[in-house]
N, C-alpha and C positions, 0 to 999 in steps of 0.2 A: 529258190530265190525269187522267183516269179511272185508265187504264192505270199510270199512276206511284205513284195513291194505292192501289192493288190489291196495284201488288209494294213500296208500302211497309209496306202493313201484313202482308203475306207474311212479308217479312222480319222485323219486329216480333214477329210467328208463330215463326215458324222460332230464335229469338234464346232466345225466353222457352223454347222447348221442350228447346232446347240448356242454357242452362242449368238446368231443373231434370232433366235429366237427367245433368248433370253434376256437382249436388246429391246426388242417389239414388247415382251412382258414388262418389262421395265418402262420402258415408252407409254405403254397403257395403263399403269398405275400412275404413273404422271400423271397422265391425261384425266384422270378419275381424280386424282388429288386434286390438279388445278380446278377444276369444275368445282369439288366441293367448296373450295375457298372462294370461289366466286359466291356459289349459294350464299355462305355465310357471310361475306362482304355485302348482298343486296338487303339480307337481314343486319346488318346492322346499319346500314343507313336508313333501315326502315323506322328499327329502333332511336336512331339520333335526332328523326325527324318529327319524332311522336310526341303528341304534346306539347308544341312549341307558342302555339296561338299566335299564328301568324308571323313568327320571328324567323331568322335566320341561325341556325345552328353555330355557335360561336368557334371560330379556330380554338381558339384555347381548351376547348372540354371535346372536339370531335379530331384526333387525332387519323390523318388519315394517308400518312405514308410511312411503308415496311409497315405497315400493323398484321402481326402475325395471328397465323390462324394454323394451329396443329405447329407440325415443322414449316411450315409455307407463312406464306405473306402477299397480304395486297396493299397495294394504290389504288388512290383514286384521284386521278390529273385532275386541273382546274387551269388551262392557262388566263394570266394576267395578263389584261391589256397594256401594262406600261409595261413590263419586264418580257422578252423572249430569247434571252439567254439560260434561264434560270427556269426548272421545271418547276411548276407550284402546284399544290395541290388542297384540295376540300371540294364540298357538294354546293352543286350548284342551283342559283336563285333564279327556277324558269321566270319569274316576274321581271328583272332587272334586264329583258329584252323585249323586244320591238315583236309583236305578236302579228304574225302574217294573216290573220285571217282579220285582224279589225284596223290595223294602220291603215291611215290613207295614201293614196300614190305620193304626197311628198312628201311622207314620214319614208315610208318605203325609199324614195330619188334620194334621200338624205343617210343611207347608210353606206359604207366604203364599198367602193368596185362595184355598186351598183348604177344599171343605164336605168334610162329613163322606161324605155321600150318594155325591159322585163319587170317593173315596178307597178307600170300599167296593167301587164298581162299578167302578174298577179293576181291582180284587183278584180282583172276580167275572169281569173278561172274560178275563183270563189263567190262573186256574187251570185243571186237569182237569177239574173236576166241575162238577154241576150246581146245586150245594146253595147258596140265595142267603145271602151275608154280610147281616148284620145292616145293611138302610138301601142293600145293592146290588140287584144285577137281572142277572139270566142269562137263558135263553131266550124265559121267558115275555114277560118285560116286551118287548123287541125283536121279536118277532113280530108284538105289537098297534099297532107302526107303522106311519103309514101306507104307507112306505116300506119294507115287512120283511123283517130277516135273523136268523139265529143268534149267538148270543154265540160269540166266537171260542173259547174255551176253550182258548188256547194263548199264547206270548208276546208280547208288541208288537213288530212289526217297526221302527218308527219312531218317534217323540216324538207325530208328526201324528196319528199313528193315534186316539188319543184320542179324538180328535173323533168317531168312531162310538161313546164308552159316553157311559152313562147319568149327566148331570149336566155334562158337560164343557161348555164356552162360550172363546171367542176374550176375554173377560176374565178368566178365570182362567189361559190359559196367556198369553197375551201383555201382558195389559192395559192401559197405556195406549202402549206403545207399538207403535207398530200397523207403523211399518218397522223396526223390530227392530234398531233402532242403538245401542240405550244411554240417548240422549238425548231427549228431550222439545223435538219441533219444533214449527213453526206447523203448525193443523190437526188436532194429535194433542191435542182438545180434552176433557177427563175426562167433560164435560155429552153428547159422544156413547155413554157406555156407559152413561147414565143417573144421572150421579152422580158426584163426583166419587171419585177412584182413587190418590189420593195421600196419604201419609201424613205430616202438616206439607205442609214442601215437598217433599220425597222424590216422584220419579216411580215409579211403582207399574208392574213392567215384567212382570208374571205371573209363573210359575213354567217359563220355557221355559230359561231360561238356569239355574235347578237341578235339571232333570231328563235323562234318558238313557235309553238302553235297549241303552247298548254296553259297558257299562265290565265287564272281565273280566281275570282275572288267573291266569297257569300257575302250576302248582304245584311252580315251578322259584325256583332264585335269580336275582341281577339278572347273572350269571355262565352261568343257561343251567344247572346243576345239580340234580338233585333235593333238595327240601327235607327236612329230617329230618321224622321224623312223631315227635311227641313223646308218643305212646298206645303205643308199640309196647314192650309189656313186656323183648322181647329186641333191643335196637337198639345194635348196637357204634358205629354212627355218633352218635349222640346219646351215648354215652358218650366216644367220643373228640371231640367239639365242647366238652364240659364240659369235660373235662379240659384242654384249651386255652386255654378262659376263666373258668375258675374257678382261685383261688388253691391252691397243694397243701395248704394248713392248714385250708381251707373244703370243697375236693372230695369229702370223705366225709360231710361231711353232706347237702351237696346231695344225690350219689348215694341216698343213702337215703332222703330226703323225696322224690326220683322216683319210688322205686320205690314206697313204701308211697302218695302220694299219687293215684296215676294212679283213673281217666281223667282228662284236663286236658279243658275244654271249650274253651278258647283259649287263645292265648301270653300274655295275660296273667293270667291264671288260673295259668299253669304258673312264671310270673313270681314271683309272690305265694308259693305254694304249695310251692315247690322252695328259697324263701328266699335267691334271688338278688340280689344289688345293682343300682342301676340303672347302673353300669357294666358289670356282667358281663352283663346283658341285652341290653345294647345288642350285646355282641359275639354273642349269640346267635341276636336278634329277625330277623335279616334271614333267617337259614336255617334254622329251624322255623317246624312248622304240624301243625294240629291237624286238617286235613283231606286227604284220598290225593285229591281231585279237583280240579279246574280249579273256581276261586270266581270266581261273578258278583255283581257288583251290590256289592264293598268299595268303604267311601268313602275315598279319600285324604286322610286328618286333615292331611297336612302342605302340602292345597291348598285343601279345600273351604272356600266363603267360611261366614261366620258362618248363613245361613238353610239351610243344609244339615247343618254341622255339628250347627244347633239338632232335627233330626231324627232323630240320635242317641235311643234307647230310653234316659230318666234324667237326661238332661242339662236344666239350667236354665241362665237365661241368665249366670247369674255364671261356672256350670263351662264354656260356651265362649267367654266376654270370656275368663278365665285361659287358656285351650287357643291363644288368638289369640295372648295378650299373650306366650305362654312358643314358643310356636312361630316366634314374632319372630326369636328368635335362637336358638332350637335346628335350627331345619328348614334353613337355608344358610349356605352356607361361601361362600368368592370362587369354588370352583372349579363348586361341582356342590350340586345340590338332592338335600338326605336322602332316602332312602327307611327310615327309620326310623322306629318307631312306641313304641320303648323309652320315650321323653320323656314318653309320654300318663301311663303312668303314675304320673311324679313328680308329675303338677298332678293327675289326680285322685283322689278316695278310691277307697278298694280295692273297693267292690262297684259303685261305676260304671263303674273303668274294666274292670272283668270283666265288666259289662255289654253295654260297646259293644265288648271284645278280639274277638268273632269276627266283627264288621260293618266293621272299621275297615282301612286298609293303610296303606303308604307310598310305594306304588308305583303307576305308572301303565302301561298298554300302548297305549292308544288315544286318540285326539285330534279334537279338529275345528276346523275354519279357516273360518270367514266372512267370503270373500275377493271385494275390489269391486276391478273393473281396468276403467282408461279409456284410450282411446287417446288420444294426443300430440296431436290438436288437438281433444280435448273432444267430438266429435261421436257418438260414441258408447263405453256404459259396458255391464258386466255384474259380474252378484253370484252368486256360487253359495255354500251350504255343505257341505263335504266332511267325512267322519267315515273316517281313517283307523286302521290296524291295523299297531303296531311291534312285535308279536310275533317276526315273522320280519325278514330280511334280504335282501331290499330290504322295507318296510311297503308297504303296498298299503290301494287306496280302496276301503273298503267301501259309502259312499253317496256320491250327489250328489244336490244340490236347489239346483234354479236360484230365485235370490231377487229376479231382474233388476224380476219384475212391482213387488215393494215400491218401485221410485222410486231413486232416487240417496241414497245414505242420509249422505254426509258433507255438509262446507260447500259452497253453492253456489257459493260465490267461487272454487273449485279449477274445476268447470265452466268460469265465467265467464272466466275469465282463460286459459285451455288455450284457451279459443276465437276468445280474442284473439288468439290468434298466439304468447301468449307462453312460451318453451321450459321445461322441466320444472321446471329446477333454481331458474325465477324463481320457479316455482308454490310450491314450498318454502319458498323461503325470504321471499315475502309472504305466504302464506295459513301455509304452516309447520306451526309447534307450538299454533299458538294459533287452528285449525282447528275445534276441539271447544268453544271457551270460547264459551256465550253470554251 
Protein backbone atom coordinates (compact mmCIF):
# COMPACT_ATOMS: atom_id res chain seq x y z
CA UNK A 1 0.00 0.00 0.00
CA UNK A 2 2.82 2.29 1.03
CA UNK A 3 4.60 1.55 -2.20
CA UNK A 4 1.51 2.50 -4.56
CA UNK A 5 0.88 5.72 -2.43
CA UNK A 6 4.84 6.72 -3.07
CA UNK A 7 4.77 6.07 -6.97
CA UNK A 8 1.40 7.87 -6.88
CA UNK A 9 2.42 10.72 -5.65
CA UNK A 10 5.60 10.41 -7.87
CA UNK A 11 3.66 10.39 -10.55
CA UNK A 12 1.54 13.54 -9.41
CA UNK A 13 5.30 14.93 -9.08
CA UNK A 14 6.61 14.01 -12.29
CA UNK A 15 2.72 15.39 -14.07
CA UNK A 16 2.89 18.84 -12.50
CA UNK A 17 6.70 19.32 -13.33
CA UNK A 18 5.94 18.29 -16.94
CA UNK A 19 3.55 20.48 -17.19
CA UNK A 20 4.92 23.56 -16.15
CA UNK A 21 7.70 22.87 -18.01
CA UNK A 22 5.66 22.66 -20.88
CA UNK A 23 4.07 26.13 -19.76
CA UNK A 24 7.85 27.73 -19.80
CA UNK A 25 8.32 25.94 -23.39
CA UNK A 26 5.31 27.53 -24.43
CA UNK A 27 6.11 30.79 -22.83
CA UNK A 28 9.32 30.96 -24.77
CA UNK A 29 8.00 30.29 -28.14
CA UNK A 30 5.92 33.30 -27.46
CA UNK A 31 8.52 35.22 -26.42
CA UNK A 32 10.49 34.30 -29.79
CA UNK A 33 7.19 34.72 -31.76
CA UNK A 34 6.52 38.08 -30.23
CA UNK A 35 10.14 39.29 -31.08
CA UNK A 36 9.91 38.24 -34.61
CA UNK A 37 6.85 40.30 -35.12
CA UNK A 38 8.36 43.08 -33.77
CA UNK A 39 11.43 42.57 -36.18
CA UNK A 40 9.11 42.41 -39.02
CA UNK A 41 6.96 45.36 -37.86
CA UNK A 42 10.35 47.67 -37.77
CA UNK A 43 10.80 46.45 -41.37
CA UNK A 44 7.90 47.48 -42.39
CA UNK A 45 7.86 50.82 -41.28
CA UNK A 46 11.16 50.86 -42.81
CA UNK A 47 9.54 49.90 -46.01
CA UNK A 48 6.37 52.55 -45.72
CA UNK A 49 8.89 55.14 -45.01
CA UNK A 50 11.06 54.66 -48.15
CA UNK A 51 10.85 56.69 -50.88
CA UNK A 52 8.61 59.34 -49.70
CA UNK A 53 10.61 62.49 -50.44
CA UNK A 54 10.00 64.26 -47.70
CA UNK A 55 6.18 63.39 -47.25
CA UNK A 56 4.31 61.90 -44.59
CA UNK A 57 3.29 58.17 -45.07
CA UNK A 58 -0.55 58.59 -45.78
CA UNK A 59 -3.16 56.64 -43.11
CA UNK A 60 -4.88 55.32 -45.93
CA UNK A 61 -2.10 53.15 -47.76
CA UNK A 62 0.02 52.43 -44.09
CA UNK A 63 -2.38 50.44 -42.32
CA UNK A 64 -1.16 50.05 -38.93
CA UNK A 65 -3.42 48.31 -36.27
CA UNK A 66 -3.91 44.24 -35.71
CA UNK A 67 -1.68 44.07 -38.90
CA UNK A 68 -0.85 40.60 -38.85
CA UNK A 69 2.32 38.95 -39.22
CA UNK A 70 2.38 34.94 -39.17
CA UNK A 71 -0.44 34.07 -36.59
CA UNK A 72 0.40 37.27 -34.49
CA UNK A 73 -0.14 40.85 -35.11
CA UNK A 74 1.06 44.26 -34.38
CA UNK A 75 0.38 48.01 -33.46
CA UNK A 76 1.84 50.76 -33.75
CA UNK A 77 0.03 53.56 -31.21
CA UNK A 78 0.12 57.22 -32.25
CA UNK A 79 -1.86 59.26 -29.69
CA UNK A 80 -3.90 62.31 -30.83
CA UNK A 81 -3.74 65.36 -29.28
CA UNK A 82 -7.51 66.15 -29.50
CA UNK A 83 -8.83 62.68 -28.78
CA UNK A 84 -7.65 60.65 -25.43
CA UNK A 85 -10.41 58.40 -25.14
CA UNK A 86 -9.81 56.64 -28.35
CA UNK A 87 -6.51 54.68 -29.13
CA UNK A 88 -5.12 55.88 -32.49
CA UNK A 89 -2.64 54.85 -34.35
CA UNK A 90 0.18 55.26 -37.47
CA UNK A 91 4.13 56.48 -37.49
CA UNK A 92 4.95 59.28 -36.38
CA UNK A 93 6.42 62.91 -37.93
CA UNK A 94 9.76 63.44 -35.58
CA UNK A 95 9.45 67.09 -37.48
CA UNK A 96 5.89 68.09 -36.33
CA UNK A 97 7.78 68.73 -32.79
CA UNK A 98 9.55 71.21 -30.79
CA UNK A 99 13.42 69.90 -31.29
CA UNK A 100 15.36 70.17 -27.83
CA UNK A 101 18.39 70.80 -28.94
CA UNK A 102 17.72 74.03 -31.19
CA UNK A 103 14.32 75.69 -29.61
CA UNK A 104 14.92 78.63 -27.76
CA UNK A 105 13.99 78.94 -23.92
CA UNK A 106 10.50 80.49 -24.91
CA UNK A 107 9.81 77.99 -27.55
CA UNK A 108 10.84 75.55 -24.81
CA UNK A 109 8.47 78.03 -21.62
CA UNK A 110 5.80 77.73 -24.32
CA UNK A 111 5.11 73.91 -24.14
CA UNK A 112 2.47 72.19 -21.60
CA UNK A 113 3.72 71.47 -17.92
CA UNK A 114 6.60 73.12 -18.62
CA UNK A 115 8.60 75.63 -15.83
CA UNK A 116 10.55 78.15 -16.85
CA UNK A 117 13.63 76.86 -14.64
CA UNK A 118 13.84 73.55 -16.72
CA UNK A 119 13.42 75.27 -20.18
CA UNK A 120 16.43 77.26 -19.11
CA UNK A 121 18.42 74.40 -17.94
CA UNK A 122 17.69 72.84 -21.11
CA UNK A 123 19.23 75.27 -23.06
CA UNK A 124 22.22 75.43 -20.39
CA UNK A 125 22.96 71.49 -20.65
CA UNK A 126 23.26 71.48 -24.50
CA UNK A 127 24.94 74.56 -25.34
CA UNK A 128 29.05 75.06 -25.62
CA UNK A 129 29.58 77.16 -22.90
CA UNK A 130 29.55 77.63 -19.62
CA UNK A 131 27.71 80.86 -19.00
CA UNK A 132 24.33 79.90 -16.92
CA UNK A 133 20.91 81.24 -18.76
CA UNK A 134 18.94 83.20 -16.60
CA UNK A 135 16.97 80.51 -13.90
CA UNK A 136 19.40 77.41 -15.68
CA UNK A 137 22.42 75.67 -14.16
CA UNK A 138 25.68 74.36 -15.78
CA UNK A 139 28.49 72.87 -13.86
CA UNK A 140 28.24 74.23 -10.76
CA UNK A 141 24.81 73.49 -9.73
CA UNK A 142 25.50 69.54 -10.89
CA UNK A 143 28.56 68.90 -9.06
CA UNK A 144 26.93 69.72 -5.64
CA UNK A 145 25.07 66.55 -6.23
CA UNK A 146 24.98 64.14 -4.25
CA UNK A 147 25.50 62.02 -7.06
CA UNK A 148 27.98 64.43 -9.23
CA UNK A 149 28.66 65.08 -12.92
CA UNK A 150 29.26 67.91 -15.49
CA UNK A 151 26.73 69.62 -17.55
CA UNK A 152 26.96 67.89 -20.81
CA UNK A 153 27.55 71.01 -22.90
CA UNK A 154 26.65 69.24 -26.05
CA UNK A 155 23.28 67.93 -27.78
CA UNK A 156 20.71 65.54 -26.37
CA UNK A 157 21.21 62.29 -27.60
CA UNK A 158 17.58 61.13 -26.63
CA UNK A 159 14.20 62.69 -25.31
CA UNK A 160 15.20 60.52 -21.85
CA UNK A 161 18.12 62.30 -21.47
CA UNK A 162 16.48 65.06 -19.74
CA UNK A 163 16.10 63.51 -16.94
CA UNK A 164 19.85 64.25 -15.95
CA UNK A 165 19.03 68.57 -16.09
CA UNK A 166 18.00 70.57 -13.76
CA UNK A 167 14.25 70.91 -13.01
CA UNK A 168 13.04 67.88 -15.13
CA UNK A 169 10.46 65.26 -13.46
CA UNK A 170 8.44 62.13 -14.90
CA UNK A 171 5.40 64.84 -14.73
CA UNK A 172 6.47 67.05 -16.86
CA UNK A 173 7.48 64.69 -19.63
CA UNK A 174 4.95 62.03 -19.22
CA UNK A 175 2.32 63.04 -16.88
CA UNK A 176 -0.33 61.29 -16.19
CA UNK A 177 0.22 58.92 -18.50
CA UNK A 178 2.59 56.74 -17.13
CA UNK A 179 2.31 53.68 -20.07
CA UNK A 180 2.52 56.10 -22.58
CA UNK A 181 -0.57 54.86 -24.65
CA UNK A 182 -2.66 57.99 -25.14
CA UNK A 183 -5.15 56.94 -22.93
CA UNK A 184 -5.94 57.24 -19.43
CA UNK A 185 -6.35 53.64 -17.80
CA UNK A 186 -7.11 52.27 -14.37
CA UNK A 187 -4.32 52.88 -11.96
CA UNK A 188 -2.86 55.92 -13.97
CA UNK A 189 -4.49 57.91 -10.89
CA UNK A 190 -3.70 62.06 -11.24
CA UNK A 191 -3.68 61.90 -6.82
CA UNK A 192 -0.18 59.79 -7.58
CA UNK A 193 1.79 62.86 -8.86
CA UNK A 194 0.28 64.87 -6.22
CA UNK A 195 -2.55 66.38 -7.58
CA UNK A 196 -4.52 66.21 -10.05
CA UNK A 197 -2.97 66.54 -13.98
CA UNK A 198 -5.76 67.08 -16.02
CA UNK A 199 -7.13 69.83 -17.64
CA UNK A 200 -11.27 69.65 -17.36
CA UNK A 201 -11.37 66.17 -18.46
CA UNK A 202 -8.46 66.16 -20.91
CA UNK A 203 -5.74 63.60 -19.81
CA UNK A 204 -2.62 65.53 -19.28
CA UNK A 205 0.04 63.31 -21.24
CA UNK A 206 3.41 65.50 -20.61
CA UNK A 207 5.30 66.87 -23.21
CA UNK A 208 6.90 63.44 -24.58
CA UNK A 209 4.78 63.19 -27.44
CA UNK A 210 5.84 67.19 -28.58
CA UNK A 211 9.35 66.85 -28.14
CA UNK A 212 12.45 65.30 -30.21
CA UNK A 213 15.85 65.64 -30.72
CA UNK A 214 15.84 63.96 -34.29
CA UNK A 215 14.01 65.94 -36.68
CA UNK A 216 16.56 67.41 -39.52
CA UNK A 217 16.35 68.33 -42.81
CA UNK A 218 18.95 68.43 -46.28
CA UNK A 219 19.45 71.09 -48.01
CA UNK A 220 18.15 69.29 -50.97
CA UNK A 221 14.64 69.13 -52.67
CA UNK A 222 12.05 66.37 -52.12
CA UNK A 223 13.76 65.47 -55.74
CA UNK A 224 17.23 64.95 -54.03
CA UNK A 225 18.48 68.52 -55.82
CA UNK A 226 20.32 71.28 -54.40
CA UNK A 227 18.02 74.01 -53.18
CA UNK A 228 18.46 77.47 -54.52
CA UNK A 229 20.11 79.84 -52.08
CA UNK A 230 18.07 82.79 -52.42
CA UNK A 231 21.24 85.50 -50.72
CA UNK A 232 23.29 84.81 -53.49
CA UNK A 233 23.71 88.15 -55.42
CA UNK A 234 24.81 86.12 -58.64
CA UNK A 235 22.57 83.07 -58.95
CA UNK A 236 21.50 82.12 -62.60
CA UNK A 237 19.48 79.34 -60.92
CA UNK A 238 17.29 81.47 -58.97
CA UNK A 239 16.90 83.69 -61.87
CA UNK A 240 15.82 80.82 -64.16
CA UNK A 241 13.36 79.34 -61.16
CA UNK A 242 11.56 83.05 -61.39
CA UNK A 243 11.46 83.27 -64.61
CA UNK A 244 9.40 79.89 -64.84
CA UNK A 245 7.09 80.98 -62.26
CA UNK A 246 6.63 84.24 -62.37
CA UNK A 247 4.38 85.87 -65.24
CA UNK A 248 6.56 87.57 -68.19
CA UNK A 249 4.54 91.16 -67.42
CA UNK A 250 5.56 90.67 -63.56
CA UNK A 251 9.25 89.05 -64.01
CA UNK A 252 10.94 92.36 -64.08
CA UNK A 253 9.69 93.63 -61.27
CA UNK A 254 10.32 90.80 -59.20
CA UNK A 255 13.85 90.50 -60.59
CA UNK A 256 14.70 93.84 -59.21
CA UNK A 257 12.99 93.84 -55.80
CA UNK A 258 15.49 90.67 -55.58
CA UNK A 259 18.18 92.21 -56.18
CA UNK A 260 17.80 95.70 -54.51
CA UNK A 261 16.15 93.71 -51.41
CA UNK A 262 18.58 91.09 -50.47
CA UNK A 263 19.77 89.65 -47.75
CA UNK A 264 16.34 87.66 -47.32
CA UNK A 265 16.38 86.19 -43.64
CA UNK A 266 13.82 83.47 -44.82
CA UNK A 267 11.44 82.21 -47.68
CA UNK A 268 9.15 84.09 -46.42
CA UNK A 269 10.60 87.25 -45.96
CA UNK A 270 11.84 86.76 -49.55
CA UNK A 271 8.16 85.94 -50.23
CA UNK A 272 6.82 89.32 -48.97
CA UNK A 273 9.84 91.41 -50.10
CA UNK A 274 10.28 90.13 -53.81
CA UNK A 275 6.36 90.89 -54.04
CA UNK A 276 5.32 87.51 -55.05
CA UNK A 277 1.77 86.04 -55.24
CA UNK A 278 0.85 83.38 -53.19
CA UNK A 279 0.59 81.28 -56.28
CA UNK A 280 3.97 82.03 -57.73
CA UNK A 281 5.30 81.14 -54.15
CA UNK A 282 4.00 78.15 -53.93
CA UNK A 283 5.88 77.23 -57.34
CA UNK A 284 9.03 78.41 -55.72
CA UNK A 285 8.73 77.60 -51.82
CA UNK A 286 9.56 74.00 -52.18
CA UNK A 287 13.25 74.87 -53.92
CA UNK A 288 14.66 77.83 -52.09
CA UNK A 289 16.27 78.44 -48.80
CA UNK A 290 17.87 80.79 -47.08
CA UNK A 291 20.42 78.59 -45.52
CA UNK A 292 23.80 76.54 -47.56
CA UNK A 293 23.51 73.92 -44.45
CA UNK A 294 21.76 70.94 -43.37
CA UNK A 295 18.62 72.62 -40.67
CA UNK A 296 17.78 70.88 -37.43
CA UNK A 297 15.09 71.25 -35.34
CA UNK A 298 12.12 72.86 -38.44
CA UNK A 299 8.87 72.18 -37.35
CA UNK A 300 6.56 70.72 -39.90
CA UNK A 301 3.58 73.33 -40.03
CA UNK A 302 1.69 71.11 -42.25
CA UNK A 303 1.80 68.15 -39.18
CA UNK A 304 2.56 69.64 -35.96
CA UNK A 305 -0.52 69.29 -33.55
CA UNK A 306 -1.69 72.58 -32.14
CA UNK A 307 0.71 72.58 -28.53
CA UNK A 308 3.72 72.70 -30.81
CA UNK A 309 2.60 74.82 -33.36
CA UNK A 310 1.71 77.11 -30.13
CA UNK A 311 5.55 77.37 -29.69
CA UNK A 312 6.02 79.16 -32.65
CA UNK A 313 8.10 82.71 -31.66
CA UNK A 314 4.50 85.37 -32.05
CA UNK A 315 1.98 83.05 -32.47
CA UNK A 316 -1.40 83.21 -30.21
CA UNK A 317 -3.86 81.02 -29.97
CA UNK A 318 -6.23 82.57 -32.61
CA UNK A 319 -3.01 82.59 -35.30
CA UNK A 320 -2.84 78.67 -34.77
CA UNK A 321 -6.79 77.64 -34.55
CA UNK A 322 -6.54 79.61 -38.20
CA UNK A 323 -3.07 77.78 -39.29
CA UNK A 324 -5.15 74.28 -38.28
CA UNK A 325 -8.48 75.38 -39.72
CA UNK A 326 -6.59 76.60 -43.31
CA UNK A 327 -4.29 73.75 -43.19
CA UNK A 328 -7.41 71.41 -43.20
CA UNK A 329 -7.56 71.77 -46.65
CA UNK A 330 -4.47 73.15 -48.12
CA UNK A 331 -1.90 70.60 -46.59
CA UNK A 332 -3.80 67.19 -48.63
CA UNK A 333 -4.76 66.18 -51.68
CA UNK A 334 -6.24 62.18 -52.30
CA UNK A 335 -2.71 61.39 -53.46
CA UNK A 336 0.02 62.72 -51.26
CA UNK A 337 0.60 65.12 -48.15
CA UNK A 338 1.99 68.89 -49.03
CA UNK A 339 5.28 69.52 -48.23
CA UNK A 340 4.54 73.15 -48.83
CA UNK A 341 4.71 75.82 -46.56
CA UNK A 342 3.60 78.86 -49.17
CA UNK A 343 -0.19 78.66 -47.35
CA UNK A 344 1.40 79.91 -43.98
CA UNK A 345 1.51 82.82 -45.38
CA UNK A 346 -2.03 83.65 -46.74
CA UNK A 347 -3.36 83.02 -42.89
CA UNK A 348 -0.88 85.02 -41.28
CA UNK A 349 0.19 88.78 -41.05
CA UNK A 350 3.40 89.62 -42.59
CA UNK A 351 5.62 90.04 -39.53
CA UNK A 352 4.49 86.79 -38.05
CA UNK A 353 4.78 84.86 -40.54
CA UNK A 354 8.47 86.25 -41.23
CA UNK A 355 8.77 85.54 -37.82
CA UNK A 356 8.41 81.79 -37.76
CA UNK A 357 9.73 81.51 -41.98
CA UNK A 358 13.05 80.29 -40.78
CA UNK A 359 11.77 77.83 -37.98
CA UNK A 360 9.05 76.33 -39.95
CA UNK A 361 9.16 73.37 -43.15
CA UNK A 362 6.90 71.10 -44.79
CA UNK A 363 8.74 68.35 -45.01
CA UNK A 364 9.67 65.66 -42.97
CA UNK A 365 12.96 62.87 -43.16
CA UNK A 366 12.64 61.06 -39.92
CA UNK A 367 9.93 59.15 -38.14
CA UNK A 368 9.11 56.87 -35.15
CA UNK A 369 6.88 53.90 -34.50
CA UNK A 370 5.77 52.72 -31.11
CA UNK A 371 5.19 49.46 -32.00
CA UNK A 372 3.42 46.49 -29.50
CA UNK A 373 3.35 42.94 -31.16
CA UNK A 374 1.80 39.80 -29.61
CA UNK A 375 1.86 36.36 -30.40
CA UNK A 376 -1.16 34.36 -31.73
CA UNK A 377 -2.03 32.87 -28.49
CA UNK A 378 -1.70 35.98 -26.29
CA UNK A 379 1.00 34.55 -24.06
CA UNK A 380 3.42 36.77 -24.71
CA UNK A 381 3.62 40.57 -26.06
CA UNK A 382 6.64 43.24 -26.62
CA UNK A 383 6.80 47.07 -27.32
CA UNK A 384 9.56 48.87 -28.52
CA UNK A 385 10.11 52.45 -30.01
CA UNK A 386 12.02 53.01 -33.04
CA UNK A 387 13.23 56.57 -34.47
CA UNK A 388 13.99 55.98 -38.08
CA UNK A 389 15.97 58.01 -40.94
CA UNK A 390 14.49 58.36 -44.72
CA UNK A 391 17.12 60.49 -45.88
CA UNK A 392 18.71 57.87 -47.85
CA UNK A 393 17.42 54.67 -49.68
CA UNK A 394 16.85 52.03 -47.91
CA UNK A 395 16.00 54.39 -44.32
CA UNK A 396 17.73 52.87 -41.47
CA UNK A 397 16.94 52.75 -37.49
CA UNK A 398 18.56 55.21 -35.71
CA UNK A 399 17.24 54.17 -32.17
CA UNK A 400 15.58 51.40 -30.37
CA UNK A 401 13.86 51.43 -26.86
CA UNK A 402 12.31 48.52 -25.49
CA UNK A 403 8.92 49.79 -23.73
CA UNK A 404 7.89 46.00 -23.00
CA UNK A 405 8.52 47.06 -18.92
CA UNK A 406 5.34 49.66 -19.39
CA UNK A 407 2.76 46.59 -19.39
CA UNK A 408 0.47 45.72 -22.32
CA UNK A 409 -0.60 49.21 -23.15
CA UNK A 410 -3.98 48.40 -25.38
CA UNK A 411 -7.42 46.54 -24.36
CA UNK A 412 -7.05 43.88 -22.25
CA UNK A 413 -9.81 41.86 -24.11
CA UNK A 414 -7.21 41.45 -27.24
CA UNK A 415 -5.00 39.59 -24.43
CA UNK A 416 -7.96 37.88 -23.15
CA UNK A 417 -9.59 36.34 -26.04
CA UNK A 418 -5.99 35.50 -28.08
CA UNK A 419 -5.63 33.26 -25.03
CA UNK A 420 -8.69 31.68 -25.51
CA UNK A 421 -7.84 30.07 -28.33
CA UNK A 422 -9.41 32.37 -30.45
CA UNK A 423 -7.71 33.17 -34.03
CA UNK A 424 -6.69 36.58 -34.99
CA UNK A 425 -9.17 37.79 -37.30
CA UNK A 426 -12.10 36.91 -34.37
CA UNK A 427 -9.76 39.29 -32.23
CA UNK A 428 -10.61 42.00 -34.79
CA UNK A 429 -13.40 41.81 -35.51
CA UNK A 430 -14.95 41.52 -31.45
CA UNK A 431 -12.47 43.56 -29.78
CA UNK A 432 -11.92 45.51 -33.34
CA UNK A 433 -12.28 49.32 -33.79
CA UNK A 434 -13.81 49.88 -30.65
CA UNK A 435 -10.51 48.80 -28.88
CA UNK A 436 -9.62 52.21 -27.48
CA UNK A 437 -13.22 53.57 -26.67
CA UNK A 438 -13.61 53.57 -22.82
Amino acid sequence: MWILLVLAGLVLVLAHAMRVEGDCSANEVAAMSADAIEQGAIQYVLARVDGLEGQVPLETDTPCEAVPVGDGAFWILRPRSDDDRTYSYGITDEAGKVNLNTATVDMLAKLPGMTAEFAASIVDWRDPDSEVTSGGAESEYYLMLQDPYECKNSPLETVEEVFLVRGASKEILFGQDVNRNGILDAGENPSAFGGSLTTGSRLNRGIVNCVTVYSVEPGTTSTGTPRVYINDAQSPALNALLRRSVSSDRIAGVLDRVRRERPFRNVMDFYFRAGLTIEEFEKVAPEITASRETQRGLINVNTAPKEVLYCLPGLEESDVSALLARRATATTTATAQSTSVAWVAAVLPRAKAIGVGGLITGQTFRFSADIVSIAANGRAFKRCRVVVDAQTSPPRVLYRQDLTHLGWPLSPDIVTTLRSGAPLERVVQTVGKGIGQL
